[in-house]
N, C-alpha and C positions, 0 to 999 in steps of 0.2 A: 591185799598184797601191797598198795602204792597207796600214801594217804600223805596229807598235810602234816609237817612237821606236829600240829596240834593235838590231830587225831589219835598220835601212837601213845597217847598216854592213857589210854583204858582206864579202870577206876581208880586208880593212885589218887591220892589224894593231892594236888597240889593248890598254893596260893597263887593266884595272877599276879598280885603284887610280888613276890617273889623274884628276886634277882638272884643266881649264882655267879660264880666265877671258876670255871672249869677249863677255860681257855683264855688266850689273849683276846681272841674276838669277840669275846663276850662284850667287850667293852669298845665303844669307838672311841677315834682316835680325839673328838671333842673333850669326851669323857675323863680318858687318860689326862689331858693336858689341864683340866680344870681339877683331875687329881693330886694333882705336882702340885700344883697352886696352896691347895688344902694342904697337903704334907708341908709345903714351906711355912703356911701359919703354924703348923704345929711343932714343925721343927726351933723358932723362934724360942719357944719356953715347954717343954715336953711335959713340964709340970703343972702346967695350967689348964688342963684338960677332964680333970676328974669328973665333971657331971657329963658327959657327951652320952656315955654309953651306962651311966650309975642305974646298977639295977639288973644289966644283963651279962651273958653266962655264955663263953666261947669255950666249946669242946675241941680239945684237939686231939685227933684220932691218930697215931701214923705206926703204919704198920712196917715201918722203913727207919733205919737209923738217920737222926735231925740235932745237930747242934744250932744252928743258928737260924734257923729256917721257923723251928717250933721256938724257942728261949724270943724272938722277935717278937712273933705274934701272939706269945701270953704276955713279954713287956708291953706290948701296941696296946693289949686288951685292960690290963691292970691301968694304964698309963691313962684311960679313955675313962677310970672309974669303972668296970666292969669286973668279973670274977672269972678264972678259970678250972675249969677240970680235964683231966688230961687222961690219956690212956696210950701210953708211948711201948709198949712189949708185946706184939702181938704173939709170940708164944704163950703169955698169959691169959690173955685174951678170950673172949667166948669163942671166938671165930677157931680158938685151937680145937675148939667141942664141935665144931662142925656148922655154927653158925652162922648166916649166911651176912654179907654184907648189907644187902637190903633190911635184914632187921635188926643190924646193928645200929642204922642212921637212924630207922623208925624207930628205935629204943629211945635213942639219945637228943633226936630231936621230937620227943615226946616232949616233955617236960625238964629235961636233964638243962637240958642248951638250949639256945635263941642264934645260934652260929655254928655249925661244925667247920676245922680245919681237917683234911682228910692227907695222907701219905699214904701211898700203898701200889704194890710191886705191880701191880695187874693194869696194864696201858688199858685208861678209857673208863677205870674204876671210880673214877670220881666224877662222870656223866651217872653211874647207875648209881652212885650214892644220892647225886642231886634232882635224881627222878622219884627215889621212892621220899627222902627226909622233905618234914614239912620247912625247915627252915634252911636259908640258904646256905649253901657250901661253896669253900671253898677247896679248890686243888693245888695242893704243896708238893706237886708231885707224882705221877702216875708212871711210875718205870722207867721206859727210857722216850716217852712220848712228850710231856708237856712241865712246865714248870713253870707258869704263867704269874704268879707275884713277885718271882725271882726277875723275868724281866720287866716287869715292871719298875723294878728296881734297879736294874740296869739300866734302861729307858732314864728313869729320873736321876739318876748319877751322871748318865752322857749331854742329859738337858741342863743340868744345873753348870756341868764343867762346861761345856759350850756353846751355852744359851740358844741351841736349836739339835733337833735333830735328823731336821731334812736337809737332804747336801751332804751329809757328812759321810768320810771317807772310815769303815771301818773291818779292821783284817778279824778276822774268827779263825785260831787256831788251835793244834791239837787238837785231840779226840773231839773231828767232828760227826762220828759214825752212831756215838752213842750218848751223845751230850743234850738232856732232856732242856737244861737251859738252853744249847746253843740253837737248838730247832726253834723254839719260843722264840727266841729274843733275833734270828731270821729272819722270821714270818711279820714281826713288828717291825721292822728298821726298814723291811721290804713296804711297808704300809705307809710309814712316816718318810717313805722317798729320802732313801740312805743307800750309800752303796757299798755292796760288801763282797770282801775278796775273801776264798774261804780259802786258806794254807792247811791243809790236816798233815794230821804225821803220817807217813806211808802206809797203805792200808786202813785208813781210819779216815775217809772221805764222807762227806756230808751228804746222806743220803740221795739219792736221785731223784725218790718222790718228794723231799722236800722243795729242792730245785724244780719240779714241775707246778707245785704248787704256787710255788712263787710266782711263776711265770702266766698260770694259767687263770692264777685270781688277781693278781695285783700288776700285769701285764709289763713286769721284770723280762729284761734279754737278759741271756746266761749264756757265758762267752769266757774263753779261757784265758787266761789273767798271768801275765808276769808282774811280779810284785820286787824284783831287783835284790840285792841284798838286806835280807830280814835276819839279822844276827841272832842265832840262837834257835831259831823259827828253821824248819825245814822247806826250802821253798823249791818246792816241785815245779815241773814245767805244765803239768795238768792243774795247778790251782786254778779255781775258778769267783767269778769276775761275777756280779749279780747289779746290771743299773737297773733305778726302777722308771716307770711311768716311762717307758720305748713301748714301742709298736709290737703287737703282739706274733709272738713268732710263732712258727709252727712246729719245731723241736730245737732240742736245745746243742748248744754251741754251735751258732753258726756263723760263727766271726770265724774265717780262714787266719786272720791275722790278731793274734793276742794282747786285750787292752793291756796299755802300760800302766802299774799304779804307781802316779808320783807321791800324792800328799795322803798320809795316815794319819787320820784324827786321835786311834783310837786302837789298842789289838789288846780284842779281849782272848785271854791264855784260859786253857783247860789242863784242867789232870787230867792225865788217861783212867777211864772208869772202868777199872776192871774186874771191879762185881756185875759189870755187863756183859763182859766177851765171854764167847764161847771157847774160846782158845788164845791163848799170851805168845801163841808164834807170832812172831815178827814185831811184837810190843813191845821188847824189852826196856826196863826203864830208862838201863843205861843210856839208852840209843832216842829216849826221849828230850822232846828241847828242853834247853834250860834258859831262861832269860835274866841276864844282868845287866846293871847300866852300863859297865865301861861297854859294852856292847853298842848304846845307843848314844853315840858323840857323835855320829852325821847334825847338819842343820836341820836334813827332813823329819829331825824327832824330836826338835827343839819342845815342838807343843803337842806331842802325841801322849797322849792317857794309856797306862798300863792296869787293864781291870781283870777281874778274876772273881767266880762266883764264891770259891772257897769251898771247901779246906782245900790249902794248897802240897803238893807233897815236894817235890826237887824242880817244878818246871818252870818257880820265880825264885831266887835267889835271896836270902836274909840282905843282904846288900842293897836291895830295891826299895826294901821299906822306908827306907830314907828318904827315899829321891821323890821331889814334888811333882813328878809324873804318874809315881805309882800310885792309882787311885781304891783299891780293894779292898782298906779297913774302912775309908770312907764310904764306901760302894756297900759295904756290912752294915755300917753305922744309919745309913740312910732307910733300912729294911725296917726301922721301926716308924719313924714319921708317914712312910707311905702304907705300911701295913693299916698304921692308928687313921689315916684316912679312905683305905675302901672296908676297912671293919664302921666305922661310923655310917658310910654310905651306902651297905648294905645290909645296916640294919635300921635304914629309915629314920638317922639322925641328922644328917645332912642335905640337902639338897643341892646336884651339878648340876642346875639350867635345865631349860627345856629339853638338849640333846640326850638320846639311849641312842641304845644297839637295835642295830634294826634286826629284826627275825629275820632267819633264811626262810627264803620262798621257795627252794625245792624241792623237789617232790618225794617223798621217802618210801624205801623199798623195806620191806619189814615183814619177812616169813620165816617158819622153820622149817622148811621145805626148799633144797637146795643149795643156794649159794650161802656159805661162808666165810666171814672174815679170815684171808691167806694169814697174818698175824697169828703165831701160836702161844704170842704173851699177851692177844687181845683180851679183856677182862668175857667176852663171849665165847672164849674157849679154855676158860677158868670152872669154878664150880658153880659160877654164877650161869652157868649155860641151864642151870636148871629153872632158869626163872625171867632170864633175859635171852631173847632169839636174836639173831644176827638182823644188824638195820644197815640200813644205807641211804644218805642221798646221792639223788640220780643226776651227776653234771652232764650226762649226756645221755640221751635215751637209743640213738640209733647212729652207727654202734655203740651198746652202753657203756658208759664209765662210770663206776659210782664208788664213790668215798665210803669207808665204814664209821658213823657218827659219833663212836666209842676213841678209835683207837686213830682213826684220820686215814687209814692204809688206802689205795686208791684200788680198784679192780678190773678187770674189760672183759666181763661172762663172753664165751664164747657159743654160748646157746641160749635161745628165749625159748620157753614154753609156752602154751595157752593153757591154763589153769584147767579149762574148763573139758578143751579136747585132748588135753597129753600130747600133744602135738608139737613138733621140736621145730625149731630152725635157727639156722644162723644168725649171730647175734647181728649181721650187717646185712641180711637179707630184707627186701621188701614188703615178705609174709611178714616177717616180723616186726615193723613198722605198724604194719593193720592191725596188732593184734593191741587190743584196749590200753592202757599204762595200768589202771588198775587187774586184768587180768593175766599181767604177765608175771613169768617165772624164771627168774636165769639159774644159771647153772655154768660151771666151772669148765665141765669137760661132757663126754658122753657118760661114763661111771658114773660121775652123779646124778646125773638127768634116769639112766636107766633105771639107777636104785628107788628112785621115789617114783616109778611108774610112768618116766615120761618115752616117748623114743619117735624115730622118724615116720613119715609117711610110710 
């Protein structure tokens, strides 16, 4: 039931040398910045690059609609001397026949490719693509969960425009309820000791688990945030405030009195993504910001960057394009030199220094007996339940809280079983402490503990 993140990998075949990229944490923060480095040599002459990668074959899979995301990463791969093949209609797709993801990557990274880029609707889909394919993957996307080369690309657009990215002051607005980049690119500016004020549009607030994450791994206070006059920008009096490396609190907002934000480096704008929402109440476009310069003539905006992942719909202005604040073609244009260097460095062309990512050391929960991912877009409660069981690491065994490794969702079972005796108890109870890591069983609620034969004394 509880094994070393090593153990869950049963007989799948994998490489040790193998690296993926499924998240931003996949990479430390050494890493990253010896990546920008790489991307600025290549950026120098894009054309000078043809033998790095001559010889190998990047698949790109996306089962999601990708203008610049995939056109990037086949330029990165051609630009590198490499070849691509592409599979961009998942309607046409084998997976319409009922094929399962796992051996679509084991197809393709049989012999087809030496690289998959993966897109696809199902949050956490591109952990189980990079557990069964022998070669590494990458994640261009998994729902509305992670988008981890997009910020990357953010990261090196805020590094290059102001030659650091700790200290910096940076607002994240619009849809932050559903914005795969905006959670990403969060979770990094939170790591590179940045601080960020999140302004969403009404209703479209930036998840709460993501804010506990922040808080709970990277030891972020999250505190409610007035941010003054932000023209265009809806600025609610609930915005929230994220510094990092403060003392670790013990729930969130607990500043009585609302930091003030004077200086903005930097307000990366969203569309509202409403191939995500469940319903368009209260989203109207009309009623969404719109941002233009005559808007930003204060001094406090003299040196503020206007970024945006794209495609843009009404919420930046043709009027902006001009203005040497607006940075998002550039912030596009830079998606190829940083792609063309972690394509080289994860497919063992490069060498970043001695630094990696360090492996998580905790402890994973991993049965099909009980608890599942609450996520109903997790890729474990997809078709892939048929081949992949619900996992979890355990950030806290008593009371537990454990992350699901797929989709990130966090959970706090309110029942521990003993495996051995069907024996229930509270997930904060003492019994339940005694009872092994490796023999224990959570559970959601009593329903589900009764269904699979567990119940009380």
């Amino acid at each position: 039931m509880v094994s070393s993140p090593e153990s869950s990998r049963g007989n799948l075949a994998y490489t040790e040398a193998k690296r993926d990229f499924v998240s931003i944490d996949d990479l430390c923060n050494a890493e990253i910045l010896n990546l920008f480095r790489l991307a600025d040599e290549y950026n120098e002459d894009l054309t000078a690059w043809t033998a790095t990668c001559a010889g190998s074959i990047l698949a790109t899979l996306f089962f999601e609609p990708s203008t610049r995301t995939r056109l990037s990463f086949e330029s990165a791969m051609l630009r590198l001397g490499g070849g691509v093949i592409s599979a961009t209609q998942g309607d046409v797709m084998s997976a319409a026949k009922g094929e399962s993801l796992a051996d679509t990557v084991r197809v393709v990274g049989g012999r087809y490719a030496d690289l998959i880029v993966l897109r696809h609707s199902d949050e956490g889909a591109a952990r189980v693509a990079a557990r069964y394919a022998e070669v590494p993957v990458i994640n261009a996307g998994d729902g509305a969960h992670e988008h981890p080369t997009q910020t990357l690309c953010d990261l090196y657009t805020l590094w290059k425009e102001k030659g650091r990215i700790e200290g910096l002051e940076v607002v994240l607005a619009g849809d932050l309820k559903h914005s795969r980049t905006i959670h990403s690119l969060a979770f990094a500016l939170a790591r590179f000791g940045a601080s960020i004020a999140c302004v969403p549009f009404p209703g479209l607030e930036i998840p709460r688990s993501v804010l506990e994450r922040m808080q709970r791994d990277w030891g972020a206070e999250v505190s409610r945030a007035e941010v003054g006059d932000l023209p265009g920008i809806s600025a609610e009096k609930d915005a929230v405030y994220v510094t990092p490396h403060k003392p670790h609190q013990q729930s969130l907002f607990t500043s009585i009195t609302p930091q003030h934000v004077d200086s903005i480096d930097a307000i990366y704008m969203t569309r509202l993504q409403r191939e995500r929402h469940e319903s368009d109440a209260g989203t109207e476009s009309q009623r969404y910001p719109s941002l233009a310069p005559s808007q930003f003539t204060q001094p406090r905006f003299r040196e503020t960057r206007v970024m945006h992942p794209l495609p843009r719909v009404d919420e930046i202005s043709y009027e902006f394009d001009g203005d040497p604040r607006a940075v998002y073609f550039r912030q596009a244009a830079l998606g190829v030199p940083i792609r063309m260097a972690l394509l080289a460095f994860l497919l063992g062309r490069v060498d970043l220094g001695p630094v990696h990512a360090e492996r998580s050391s905790s402890l994973r929960y991993c049965s099909s007996v009980g608890l599942r991912c609450a996520n109903r877009r997790c890729v474990t409660n997809s078709d892939a339940v048929r081949y992949v069981p619900p996992e979890f690491a355990i950030l806290r065994e008593i009371p537990p809280l454990l992350r699901c490794v797929f989709c990130g969702w966090e959970v706090e079972p309110r029942l521990v079983g003993h495996q051995s005796s069907k024996r229930l108890h509270r997930g904060n109870a003492a019994d339940a402490a005694r009872i092994r890591p490796d023999r224990r069983v959570y559970f959601a609620d009593e329903a589900q503990a009764e269904a699979a034969g567990f119940g009380q004394d």
